[in-house]
C-alpha positions in Angstrom: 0.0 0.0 0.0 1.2 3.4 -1.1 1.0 6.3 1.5 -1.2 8.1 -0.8 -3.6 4.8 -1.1 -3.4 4.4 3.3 -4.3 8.2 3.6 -7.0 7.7 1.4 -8.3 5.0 3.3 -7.7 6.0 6.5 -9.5 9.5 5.8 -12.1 7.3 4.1 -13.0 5.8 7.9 -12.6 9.2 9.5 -15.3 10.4 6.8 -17.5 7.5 7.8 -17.3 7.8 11.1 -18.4 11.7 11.0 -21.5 11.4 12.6 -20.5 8.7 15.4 -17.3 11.1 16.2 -19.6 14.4 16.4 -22.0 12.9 18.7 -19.1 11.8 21.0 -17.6 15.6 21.3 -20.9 16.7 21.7 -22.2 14.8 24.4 -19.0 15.5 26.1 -19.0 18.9 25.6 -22.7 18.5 27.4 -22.0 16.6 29.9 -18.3 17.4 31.7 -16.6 16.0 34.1 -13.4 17.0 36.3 -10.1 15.7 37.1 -10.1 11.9 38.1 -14.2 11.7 38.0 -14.8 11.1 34.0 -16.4 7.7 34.5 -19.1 8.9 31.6 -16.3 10.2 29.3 -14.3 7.0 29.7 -17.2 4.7 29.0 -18.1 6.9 26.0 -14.4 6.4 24.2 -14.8 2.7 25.5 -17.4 2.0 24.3 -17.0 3.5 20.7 -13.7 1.7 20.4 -14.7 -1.5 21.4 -17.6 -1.4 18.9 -15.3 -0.7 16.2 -13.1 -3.6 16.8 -10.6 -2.7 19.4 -9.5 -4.5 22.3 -10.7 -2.2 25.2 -9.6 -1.9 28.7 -10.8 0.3 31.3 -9.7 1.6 34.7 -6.0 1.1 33.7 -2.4 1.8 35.1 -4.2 2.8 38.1 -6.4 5.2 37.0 -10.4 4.4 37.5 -11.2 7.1 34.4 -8.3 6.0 32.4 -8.7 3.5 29.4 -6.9 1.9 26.7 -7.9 0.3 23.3 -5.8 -1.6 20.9 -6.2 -2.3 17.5 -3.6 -4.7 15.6 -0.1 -6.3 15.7 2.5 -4.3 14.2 5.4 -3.3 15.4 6.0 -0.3 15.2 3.3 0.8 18.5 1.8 4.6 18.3 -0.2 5.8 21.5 -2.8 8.5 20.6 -4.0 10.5 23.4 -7.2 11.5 24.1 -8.3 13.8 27.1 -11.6 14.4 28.4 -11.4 16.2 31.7 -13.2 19.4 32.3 -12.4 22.8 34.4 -14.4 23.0 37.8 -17.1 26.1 37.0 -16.1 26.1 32.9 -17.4 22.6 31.3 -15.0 22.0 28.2 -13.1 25.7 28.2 -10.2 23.7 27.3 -11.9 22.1 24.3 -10.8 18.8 25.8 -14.2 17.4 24.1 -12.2 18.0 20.7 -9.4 16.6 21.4 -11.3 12.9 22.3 -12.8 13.5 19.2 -9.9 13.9 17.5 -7.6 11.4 18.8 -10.7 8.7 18.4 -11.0 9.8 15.3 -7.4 9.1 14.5 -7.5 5.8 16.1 -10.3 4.6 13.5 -8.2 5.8 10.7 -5.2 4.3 11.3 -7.0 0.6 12.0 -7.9 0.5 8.7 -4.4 0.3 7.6 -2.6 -1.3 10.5 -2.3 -4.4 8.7 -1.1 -3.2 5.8 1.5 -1.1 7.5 2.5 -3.0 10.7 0.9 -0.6 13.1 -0.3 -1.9 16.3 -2.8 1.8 17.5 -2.9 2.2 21.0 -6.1 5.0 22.1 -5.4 5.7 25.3 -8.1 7.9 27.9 -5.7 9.8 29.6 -7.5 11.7 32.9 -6.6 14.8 34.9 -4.7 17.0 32.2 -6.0 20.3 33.9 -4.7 19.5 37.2 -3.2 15.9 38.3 -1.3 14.9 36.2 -2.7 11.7 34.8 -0.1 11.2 32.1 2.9 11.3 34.7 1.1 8.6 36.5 0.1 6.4 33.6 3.8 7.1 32.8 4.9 5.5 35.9 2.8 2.8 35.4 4.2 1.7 32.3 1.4 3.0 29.7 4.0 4.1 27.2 6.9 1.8 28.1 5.9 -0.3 24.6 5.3 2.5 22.4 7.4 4.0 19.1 5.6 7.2 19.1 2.9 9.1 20.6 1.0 12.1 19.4 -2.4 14.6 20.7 -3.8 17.5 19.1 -5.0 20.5 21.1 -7.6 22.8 19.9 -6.6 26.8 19.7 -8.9 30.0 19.1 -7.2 32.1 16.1 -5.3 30.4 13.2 -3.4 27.2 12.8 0.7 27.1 13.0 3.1 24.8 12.9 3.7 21.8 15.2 7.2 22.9 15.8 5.6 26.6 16.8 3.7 25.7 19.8 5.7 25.3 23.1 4.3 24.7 26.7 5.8 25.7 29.7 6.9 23.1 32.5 4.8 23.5 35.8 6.2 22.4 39.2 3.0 22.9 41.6 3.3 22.5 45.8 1.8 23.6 48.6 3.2 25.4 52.0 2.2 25.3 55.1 3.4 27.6 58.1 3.3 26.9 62.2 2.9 29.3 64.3 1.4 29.9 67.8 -2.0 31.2 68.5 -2.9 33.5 71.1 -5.1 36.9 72.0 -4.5 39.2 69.4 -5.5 41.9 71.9 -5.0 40.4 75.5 -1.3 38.3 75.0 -0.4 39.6 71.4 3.3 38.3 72.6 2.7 35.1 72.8 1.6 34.3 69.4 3.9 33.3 66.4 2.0 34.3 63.7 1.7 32.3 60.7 -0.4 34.8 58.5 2.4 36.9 58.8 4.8 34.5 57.3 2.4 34.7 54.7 2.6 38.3 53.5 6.3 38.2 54.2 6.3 35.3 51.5 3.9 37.2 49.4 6.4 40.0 48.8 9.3 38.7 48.5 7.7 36.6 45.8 6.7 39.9 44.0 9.8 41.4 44.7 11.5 38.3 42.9 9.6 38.9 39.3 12.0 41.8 39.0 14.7 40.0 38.5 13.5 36.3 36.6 13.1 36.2 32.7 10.1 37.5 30.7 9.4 33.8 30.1 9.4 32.5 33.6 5.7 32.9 36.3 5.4 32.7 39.6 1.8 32.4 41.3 1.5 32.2 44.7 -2.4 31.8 46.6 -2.9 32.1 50.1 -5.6 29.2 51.3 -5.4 29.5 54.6 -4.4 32.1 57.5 -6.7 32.7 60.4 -10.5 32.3 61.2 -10.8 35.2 63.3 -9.4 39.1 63.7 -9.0 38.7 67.6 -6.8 35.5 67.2 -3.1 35.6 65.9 -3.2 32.5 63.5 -1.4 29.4 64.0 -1.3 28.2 60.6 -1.4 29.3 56.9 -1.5 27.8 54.4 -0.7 28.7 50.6 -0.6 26.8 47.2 2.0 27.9 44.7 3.2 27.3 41.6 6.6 27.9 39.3 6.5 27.8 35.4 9.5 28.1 32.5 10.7 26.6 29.1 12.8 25.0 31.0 13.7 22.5 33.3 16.9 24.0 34.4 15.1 27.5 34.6 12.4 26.5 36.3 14.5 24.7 39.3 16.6 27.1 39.6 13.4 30.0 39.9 11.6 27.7 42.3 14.9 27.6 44.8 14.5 31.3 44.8 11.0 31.0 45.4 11.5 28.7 48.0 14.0 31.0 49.6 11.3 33.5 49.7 9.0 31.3 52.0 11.8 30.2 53.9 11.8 34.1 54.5 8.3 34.3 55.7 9.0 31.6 58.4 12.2 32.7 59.3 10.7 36.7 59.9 7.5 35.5 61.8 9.4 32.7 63.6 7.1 29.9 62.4 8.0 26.8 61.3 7.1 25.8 57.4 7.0 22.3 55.3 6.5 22.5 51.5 4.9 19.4 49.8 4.7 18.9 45.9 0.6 19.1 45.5 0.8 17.1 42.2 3.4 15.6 39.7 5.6 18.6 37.9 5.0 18.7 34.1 7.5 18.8 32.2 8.0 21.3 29.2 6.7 19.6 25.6 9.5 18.8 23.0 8.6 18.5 19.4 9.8 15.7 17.7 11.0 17.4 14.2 10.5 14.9 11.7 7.2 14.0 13.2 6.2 18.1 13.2 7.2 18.2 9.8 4.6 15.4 9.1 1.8 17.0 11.1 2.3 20.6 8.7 2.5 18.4 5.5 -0.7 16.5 6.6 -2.8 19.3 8.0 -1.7 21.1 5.0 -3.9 18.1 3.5 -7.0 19.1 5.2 -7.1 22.1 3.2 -5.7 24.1 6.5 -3.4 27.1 6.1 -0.2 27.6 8.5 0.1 31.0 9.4 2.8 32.3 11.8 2.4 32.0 15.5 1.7 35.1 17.0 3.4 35.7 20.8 4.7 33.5 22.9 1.8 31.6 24.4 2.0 29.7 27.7 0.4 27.1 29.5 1.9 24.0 30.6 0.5 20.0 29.8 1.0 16.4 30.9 2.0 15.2 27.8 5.3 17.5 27.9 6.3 14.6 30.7 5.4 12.1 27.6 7.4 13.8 24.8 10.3 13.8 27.2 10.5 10.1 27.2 9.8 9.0 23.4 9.2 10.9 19.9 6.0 13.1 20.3 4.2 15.7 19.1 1.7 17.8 20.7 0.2 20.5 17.9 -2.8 22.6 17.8 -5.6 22.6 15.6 -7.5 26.2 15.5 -11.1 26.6 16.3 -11.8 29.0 13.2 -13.8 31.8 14.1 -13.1 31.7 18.1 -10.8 34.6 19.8 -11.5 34.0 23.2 -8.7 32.2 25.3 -8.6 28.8 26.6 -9.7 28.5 30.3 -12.6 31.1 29.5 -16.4 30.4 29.4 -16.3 32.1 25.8 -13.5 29.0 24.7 -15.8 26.7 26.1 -18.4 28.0 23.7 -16.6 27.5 20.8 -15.4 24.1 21.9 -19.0 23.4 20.7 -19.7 24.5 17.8 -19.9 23.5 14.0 -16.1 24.9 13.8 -15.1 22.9 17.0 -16.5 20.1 15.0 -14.5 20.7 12.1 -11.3 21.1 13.7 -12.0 17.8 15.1 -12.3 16.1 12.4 -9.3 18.0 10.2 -6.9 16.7 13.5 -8.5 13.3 13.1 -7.4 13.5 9.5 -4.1 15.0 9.8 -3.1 13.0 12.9 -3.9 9.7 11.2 -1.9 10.6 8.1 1.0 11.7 10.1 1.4 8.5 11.1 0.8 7.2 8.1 3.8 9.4 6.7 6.3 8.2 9.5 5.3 4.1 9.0 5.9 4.9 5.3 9.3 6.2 5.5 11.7 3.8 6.1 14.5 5.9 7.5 11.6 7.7 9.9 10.6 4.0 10.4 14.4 2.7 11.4 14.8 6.0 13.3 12.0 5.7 15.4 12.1 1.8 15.9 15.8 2.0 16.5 15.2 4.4 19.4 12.5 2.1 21.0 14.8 -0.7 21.2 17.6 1.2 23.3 14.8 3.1 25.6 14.3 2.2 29.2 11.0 1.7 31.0 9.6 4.7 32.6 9.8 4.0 36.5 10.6 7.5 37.8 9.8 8.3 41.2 7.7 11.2 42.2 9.5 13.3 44.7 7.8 15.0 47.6 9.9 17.7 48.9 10.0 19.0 52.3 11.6 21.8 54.3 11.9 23.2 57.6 13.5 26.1 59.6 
């Protein structure tokens, strides 16, 4: 089979499949679900897989929502991601309803040619993208320890750009927690050890700090906790935090500075303090080049025009942990028509509409046929098979940090 016969094919099933794909974004986008509780999203991916002839397993590599379907024997193993978790108060401002689409989508497409190309497809439900981490975990687990290649698709508001354009930021999230002493604010003031204080002593030296950190690098800093009442000098506070850069280097080197500011807080007020890593640290995404270069040529295809990426964007992503640990791609697919930002209800609107819809399909499409492109090509074949063979399991610990003074 030529690669021009298998995309033919392949976008042939994805054609077919319009309706059944549609209604499964749709009734997503209807009906969302949060981080770790998308028991109806996971049975809907499920159960459209395993009615198309895949070998479907939910509640995998530890994960209740998570689920994985398999289709053929190949060898040359490509995991296609598809998340489905909402944002608490937003429903699907993330488009996350797309991106199931999508990647299901892709799935179908590439099991009509698995045979024919030695492809074993791999769908897997991957939970608790917005906050959790469900990637790192299945990564831990050994979810990708068998795979060539992975790829996702994210939906954008605006126009579409290259795969190698978009970049997302690594995240290291953790919480800290100060002791103090309580006491009478007004009767024995002297006896407390004030924990909100160490708080706002925190607070600015954390502002203080942006000064002098790169344009790329954010620090976020919330205050949970720190007192119930204005006549008691709290004895604890609490405060959730989080450090972000291009980087990994960058980003632990910024968050030992920022750790140095709540050090501060404690070591002014005279409380003690504990940090604690509140989920796993995402890692920033790297772009696998030849497989970016596939992903324009294909979306291209769909009768999609590149334009150039305009600023620098942000955000940060699971699957950056994924692309650090076997070739990946992680591109956009634009929303035509929408201008409101991810994370807003006006995104979330957009996630549902007839464009939504399109750009669902188009990524269903041009995923598929990137694949197609890189089994096709044997030195993108060797390359990629080559590298499998001389890769380690994943078994990286998750580290929980702590501190004291």
């Amino acid at each position: 089979m030529t690669p021009e016969e298998a995309r033919e094919k392949a976008g042939t099933r994805v054609d077919g499949a319009r309706d059944t794909l549609l209604e499964l974004g749709r009734a997503l986008h209807a009906d969302p679900e949060t981080a770790f509780e998308e028991y109806r999203a996971a049975e809907r991916v499920g159960a459209l897989l395993g009615g198309a002839g895949f070998t479907v397993k939910t509640g995998v590599y530890g994960l209740d929502t998570a689920v994985e379907a398999t289709f053929g024997s190949g060898d040359l193993r490509v995991v296609v991601c598809a998340e489905y978790d909402a944002l608490p108060g937003l429903g699907h401002a993330c488009g996350h309803n797309i991106i199931s689409a999508a990647g299901v989508g892709a799935a179908l497409g590439l099991a009509e040619v698995a045979d024919e190309l030695g492809l074993t497809v791999v769908l897997l439900g991957t939970p608790a993208e917005e906050h959790g981490g469900g990637k790192v975990l299945m990564l831990e687990a050994g979810a990708w320890d068998e795979a060539t290649l992975s790829l996702m698709v994210h939906p954008m508001p605006g126009h579409d750009i290259s795969g190698r354009a978009f970049t997302a930021q690594a995240v290291d999230r953790f919480r800290v927690t100060y002791s103090g002493a309580a006491a009478h604010a007004a009767a024995a003031p002297s006896q407390g050890v004030n924990a909100a204080d160490a708080a706002t002593v925190a607070q600015v030296g954390i502002g203080l700090l942006r000064q002098q950190l790169p344009d790329d690098v954010r620090l976020s800093a919330n205050v949970v906790r720190a007192g119930e009442a204005t006549n008691i000098i709290p004895a604890e506070s609490v405060m959730e935090a989080e450090v972000r850069g291009y980087d990994l280097d960058t980003l632990e080197n910024v968050k030992k500075r920022m750790l140095a500011c709540f050090e501060a807080g404690a070591i002014a007020s005279g409380c003690d303090w504990v940090h604690e890593e509140t989920e796993p640290r995402y890692e920033n995404v790297v772009q696998e080049p030849a497989l970016a270069e596939l992903w324009d040529e294909n979306l291209r295809r769909t009768g999609r025009t590149i334009r150039p990426r305009e600023g620098s964007g942000g955000g940060s992503t699971d699957m950056g942990n994924v692309s650090h640990y076997l070739p990946s791609i992680h591109p956009t697919i634009a929303v035509l028509g929408a201008s409101a930002a991810p994370h807003t209800t006006g995104f979330a609107e957009a996630a549902g509409t007839a464009e939504g819809d399109e750009a669902a399909l188009d990524a269903a499409r041009a995923l598929a046929w990137t694949v197609i492109g890189a089994a096709s090509d044997p030195g993108t074949r060797e390359d990629l098979l080559e590298r499998q063979d001389h890769r380690s399991p994943y078994r990286k610990e998750r580290h929980r940090s702590e501190g004291q003074c």
